[in-house]
LOVODO-290374 format. One record per residue: residue number from 1; x, y, z of N, C-alpha, C in turn; chain. Coordinates in Angstrom, 3 decimals, padded with zeros to 6 digits. Last residue first. Layout:
REM LOVODO-290374
resi; nc1; nc2; nc3; cac1; cac2; cac3; cc1; cc2; cc3; chain
NUM; X; Y; Z; X; Y; Z; X; Y; Z; A
...
END
This chain:
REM LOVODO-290374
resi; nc1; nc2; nc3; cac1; cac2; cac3; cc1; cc2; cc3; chain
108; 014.337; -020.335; 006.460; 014.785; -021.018; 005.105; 016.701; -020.996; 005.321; A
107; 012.707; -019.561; 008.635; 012.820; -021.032; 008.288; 013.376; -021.385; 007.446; A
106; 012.888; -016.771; 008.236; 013.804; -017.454; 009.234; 013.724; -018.996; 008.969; A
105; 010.531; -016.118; 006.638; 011.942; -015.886; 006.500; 012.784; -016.775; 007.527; A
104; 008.085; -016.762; 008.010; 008.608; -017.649; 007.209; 010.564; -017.782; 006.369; A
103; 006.322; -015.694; 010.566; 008.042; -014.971; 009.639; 008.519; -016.363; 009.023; A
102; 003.487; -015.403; 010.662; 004.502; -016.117; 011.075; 005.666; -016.103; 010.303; A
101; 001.111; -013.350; 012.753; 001.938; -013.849; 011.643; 003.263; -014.271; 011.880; A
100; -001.312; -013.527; 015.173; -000.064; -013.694; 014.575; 000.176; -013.450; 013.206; A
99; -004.017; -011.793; 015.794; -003.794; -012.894; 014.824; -002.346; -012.532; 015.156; A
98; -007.054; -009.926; 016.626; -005.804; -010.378; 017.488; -004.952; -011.672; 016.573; A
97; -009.253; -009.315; 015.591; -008.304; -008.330; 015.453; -006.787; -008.730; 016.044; A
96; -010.926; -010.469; 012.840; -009.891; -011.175; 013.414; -009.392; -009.771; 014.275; A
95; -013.893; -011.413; 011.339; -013.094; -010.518; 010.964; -012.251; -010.263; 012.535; A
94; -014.791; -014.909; 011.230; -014.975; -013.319; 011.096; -014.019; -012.601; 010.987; A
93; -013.709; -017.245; 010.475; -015.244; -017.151; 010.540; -015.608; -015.494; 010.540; A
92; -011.025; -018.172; 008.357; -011.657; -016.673; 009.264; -012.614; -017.389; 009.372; A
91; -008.317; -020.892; 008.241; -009.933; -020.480; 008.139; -010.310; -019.409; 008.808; A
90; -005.963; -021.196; 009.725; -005.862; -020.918; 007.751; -007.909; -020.544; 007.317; A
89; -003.749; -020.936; 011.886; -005.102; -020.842; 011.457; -005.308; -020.762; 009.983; A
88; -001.827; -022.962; 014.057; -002.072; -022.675; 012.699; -003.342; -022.233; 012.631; A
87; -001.618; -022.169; 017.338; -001.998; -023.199; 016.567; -001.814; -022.097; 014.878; A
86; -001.241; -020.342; 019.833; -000.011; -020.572; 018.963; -000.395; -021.762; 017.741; A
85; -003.362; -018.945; 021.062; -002.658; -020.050; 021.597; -001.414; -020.474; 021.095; A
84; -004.582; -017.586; 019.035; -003.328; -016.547; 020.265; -002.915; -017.543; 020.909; A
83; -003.182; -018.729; 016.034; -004.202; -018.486; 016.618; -003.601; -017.887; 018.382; A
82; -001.002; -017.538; 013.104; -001.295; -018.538; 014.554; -002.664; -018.088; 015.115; A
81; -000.842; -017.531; 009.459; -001.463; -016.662; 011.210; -001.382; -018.505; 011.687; A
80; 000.664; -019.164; 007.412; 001.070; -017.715; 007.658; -000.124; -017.079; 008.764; A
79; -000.140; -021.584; 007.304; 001.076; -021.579; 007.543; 001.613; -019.804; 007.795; A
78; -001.971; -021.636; 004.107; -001.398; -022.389; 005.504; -000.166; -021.770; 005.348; A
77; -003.589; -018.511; 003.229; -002.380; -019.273; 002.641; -001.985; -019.881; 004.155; A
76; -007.183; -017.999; 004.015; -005.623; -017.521; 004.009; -004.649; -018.775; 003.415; A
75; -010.249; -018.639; 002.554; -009.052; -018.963; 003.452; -007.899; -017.871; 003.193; A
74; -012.989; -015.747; 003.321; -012.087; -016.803; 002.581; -011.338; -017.278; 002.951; A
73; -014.978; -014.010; 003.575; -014.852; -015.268; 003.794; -013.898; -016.111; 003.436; A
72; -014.402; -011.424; 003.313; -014.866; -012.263; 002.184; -014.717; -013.906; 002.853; A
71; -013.339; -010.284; 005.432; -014.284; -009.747; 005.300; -015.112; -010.277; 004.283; A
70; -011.102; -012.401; 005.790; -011.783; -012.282; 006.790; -013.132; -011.675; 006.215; A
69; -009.571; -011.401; 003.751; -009.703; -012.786; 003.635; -011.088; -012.651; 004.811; A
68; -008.677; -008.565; 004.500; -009.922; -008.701; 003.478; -009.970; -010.041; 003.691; A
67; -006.688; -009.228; 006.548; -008.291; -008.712; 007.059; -009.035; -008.819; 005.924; A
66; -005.246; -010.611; 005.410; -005.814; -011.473; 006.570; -007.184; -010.589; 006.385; A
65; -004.360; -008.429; 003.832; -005.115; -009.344; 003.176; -005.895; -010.391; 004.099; A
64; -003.059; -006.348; 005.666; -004.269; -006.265; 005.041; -005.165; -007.463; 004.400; A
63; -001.035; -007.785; 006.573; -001.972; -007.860; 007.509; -002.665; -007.282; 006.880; A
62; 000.861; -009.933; 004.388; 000.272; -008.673; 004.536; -001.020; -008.620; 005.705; A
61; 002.821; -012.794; 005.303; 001.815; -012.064; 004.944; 000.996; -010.687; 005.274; A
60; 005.678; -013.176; 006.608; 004.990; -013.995; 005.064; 003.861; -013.604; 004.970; A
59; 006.516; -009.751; 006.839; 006.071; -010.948; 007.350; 005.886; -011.957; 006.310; A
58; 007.290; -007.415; 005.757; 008.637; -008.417; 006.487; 008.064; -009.315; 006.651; A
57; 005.607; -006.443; 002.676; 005.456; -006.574; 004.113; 007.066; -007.250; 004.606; A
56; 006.159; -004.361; -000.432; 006.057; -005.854; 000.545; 005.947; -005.453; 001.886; A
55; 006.727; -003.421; -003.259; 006.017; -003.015; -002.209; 005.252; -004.485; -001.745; A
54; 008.325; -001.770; -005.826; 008.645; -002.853; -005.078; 008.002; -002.656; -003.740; A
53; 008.393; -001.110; -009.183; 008.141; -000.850; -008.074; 008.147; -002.129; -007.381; A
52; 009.511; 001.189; -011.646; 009.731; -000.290; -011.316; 009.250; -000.034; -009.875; A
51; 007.475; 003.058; -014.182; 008.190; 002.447; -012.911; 008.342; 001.632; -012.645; A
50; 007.417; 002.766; -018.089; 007.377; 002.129; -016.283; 007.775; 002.305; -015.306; A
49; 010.191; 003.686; -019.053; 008.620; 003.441; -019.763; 008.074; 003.607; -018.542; A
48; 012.924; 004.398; -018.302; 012.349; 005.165; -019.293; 010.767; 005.028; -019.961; A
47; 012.294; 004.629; -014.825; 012.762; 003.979; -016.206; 012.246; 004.591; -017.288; A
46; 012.310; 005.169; -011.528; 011.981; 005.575; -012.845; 012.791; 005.010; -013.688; A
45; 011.489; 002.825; -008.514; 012.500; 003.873; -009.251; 012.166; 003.491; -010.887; A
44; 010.604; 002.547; -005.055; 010.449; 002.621; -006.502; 011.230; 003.434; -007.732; A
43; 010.039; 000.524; -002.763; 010.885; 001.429; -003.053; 010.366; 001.394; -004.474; A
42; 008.385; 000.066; 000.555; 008.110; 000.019; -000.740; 009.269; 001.114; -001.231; A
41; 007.547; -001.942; 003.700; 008.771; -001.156; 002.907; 008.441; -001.175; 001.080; A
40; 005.860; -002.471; 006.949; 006.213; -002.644; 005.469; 007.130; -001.916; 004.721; A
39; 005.856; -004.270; 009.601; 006.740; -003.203; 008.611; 006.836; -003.326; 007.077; A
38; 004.515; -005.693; 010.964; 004.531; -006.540; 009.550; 005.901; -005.245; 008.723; A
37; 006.562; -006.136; 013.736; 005.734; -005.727; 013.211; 005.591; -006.164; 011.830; A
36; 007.049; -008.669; 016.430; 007.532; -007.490; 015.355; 005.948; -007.247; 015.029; A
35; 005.982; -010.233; 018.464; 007.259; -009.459; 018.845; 007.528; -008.405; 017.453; A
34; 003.255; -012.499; 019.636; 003.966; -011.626; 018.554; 005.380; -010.662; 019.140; A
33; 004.031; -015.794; 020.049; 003.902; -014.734; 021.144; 004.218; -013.394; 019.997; A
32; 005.208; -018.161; 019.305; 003.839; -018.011; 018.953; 003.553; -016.831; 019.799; A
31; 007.914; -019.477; 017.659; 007.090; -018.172; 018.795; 006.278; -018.628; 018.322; A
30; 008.621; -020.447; 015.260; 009.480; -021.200; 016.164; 008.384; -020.388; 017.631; A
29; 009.921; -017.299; 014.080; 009.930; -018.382; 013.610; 009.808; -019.118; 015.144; A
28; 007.850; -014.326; 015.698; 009.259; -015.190; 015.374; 009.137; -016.462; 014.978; A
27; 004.811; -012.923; 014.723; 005.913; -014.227; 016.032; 006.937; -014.682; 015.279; A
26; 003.882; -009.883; 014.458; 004.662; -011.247; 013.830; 005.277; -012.030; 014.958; A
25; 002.726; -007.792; 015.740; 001.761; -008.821; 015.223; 002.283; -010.016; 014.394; A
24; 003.441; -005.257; 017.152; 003.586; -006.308; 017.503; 002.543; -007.121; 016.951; A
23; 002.126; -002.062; 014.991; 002.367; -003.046; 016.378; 002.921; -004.333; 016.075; A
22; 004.674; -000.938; 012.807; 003.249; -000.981; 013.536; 003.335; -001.747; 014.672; A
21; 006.120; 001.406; 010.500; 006.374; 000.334; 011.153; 005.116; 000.281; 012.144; A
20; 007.103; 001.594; 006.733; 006.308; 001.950; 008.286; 006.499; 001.039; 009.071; A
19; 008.967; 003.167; 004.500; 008.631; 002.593; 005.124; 007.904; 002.693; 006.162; A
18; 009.632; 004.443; 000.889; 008.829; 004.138; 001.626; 009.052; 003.342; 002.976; A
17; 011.327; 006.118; -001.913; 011.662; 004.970; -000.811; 010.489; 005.295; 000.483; A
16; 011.992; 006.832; -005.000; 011.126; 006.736; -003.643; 011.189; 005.638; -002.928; A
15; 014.208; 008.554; -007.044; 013.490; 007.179; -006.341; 013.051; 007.860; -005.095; A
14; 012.414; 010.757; -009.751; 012.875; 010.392; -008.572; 013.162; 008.865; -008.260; A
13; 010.673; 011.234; -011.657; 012.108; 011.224; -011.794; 012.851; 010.654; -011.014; A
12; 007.823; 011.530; -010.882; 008.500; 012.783; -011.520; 010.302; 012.406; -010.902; A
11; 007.486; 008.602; -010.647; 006.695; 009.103; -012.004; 007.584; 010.473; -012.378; A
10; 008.486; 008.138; -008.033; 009.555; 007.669; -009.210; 008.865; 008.374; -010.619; A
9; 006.208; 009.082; -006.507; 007.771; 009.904; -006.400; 008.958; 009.202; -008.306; A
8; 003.896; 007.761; -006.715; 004.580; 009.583; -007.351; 004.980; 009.850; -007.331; A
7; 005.281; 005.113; -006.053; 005.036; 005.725; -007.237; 005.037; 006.979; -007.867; A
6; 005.311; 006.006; -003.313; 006.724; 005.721; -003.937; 006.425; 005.846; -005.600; A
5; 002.797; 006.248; -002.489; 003.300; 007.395; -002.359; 004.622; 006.963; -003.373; A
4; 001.638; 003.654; -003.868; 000.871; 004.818; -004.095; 001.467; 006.075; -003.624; A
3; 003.422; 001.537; -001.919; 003.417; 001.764; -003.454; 002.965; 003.427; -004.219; A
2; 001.974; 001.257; 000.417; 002.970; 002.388; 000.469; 003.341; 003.030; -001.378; A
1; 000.812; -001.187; 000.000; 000.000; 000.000; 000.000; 000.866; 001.265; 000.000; A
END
């Protein structure tokens, strides 16, 4: 989502560099207790057609999409929220405010 400021920056010439940081909602590989944030980071830089853009979360998943998955009923990708006990969740019944995510980075 940061994309939308880094973009107007690379459109007039520039690079743009984006980041934020939020609450405690990633558990460490291996945790089930959150300790980071999803921090996201978007950079973007001008080319002669296109911007090139680059806009991700640190976590294996965007805490926006948990919440649209939630507001559409839908599953999530296994393996990316714990439940506050520390179990895998991959099914919403509703819309979630307390969820892990699980830093898949560290497992590789």
């Amino acid at each position: 989502m940061l994309a939308y400021y880094t973009l107007k920056i690379a459109r007039n010439n520039l690079i743009g560099l984006a980041a934020a940081n939020g609450p405690a909602l990633v558990a460490p590989w291996g945790g089930a207790e959150p300790v980071f944030g999803t921090n996201p980071i978007s950079i973007a830089f001008p080319t002669s057609s296109k911007p090139i853009v680059i806009d991700m979360a640190t976590s294996a998943i965007a805490s926006f999409k948990i919440r649209l998955a939630a507001l559409k009923g839908e599953k999530i990708p296994e393996g990316v929220a714990l439940t506050k006990d520390g179990n895998l969740l991959q099914i919403l019944k509703k819309l979630i405010y307390y969820y892990h995510l699980v830093d898949t980075k560290a497992m590789q």
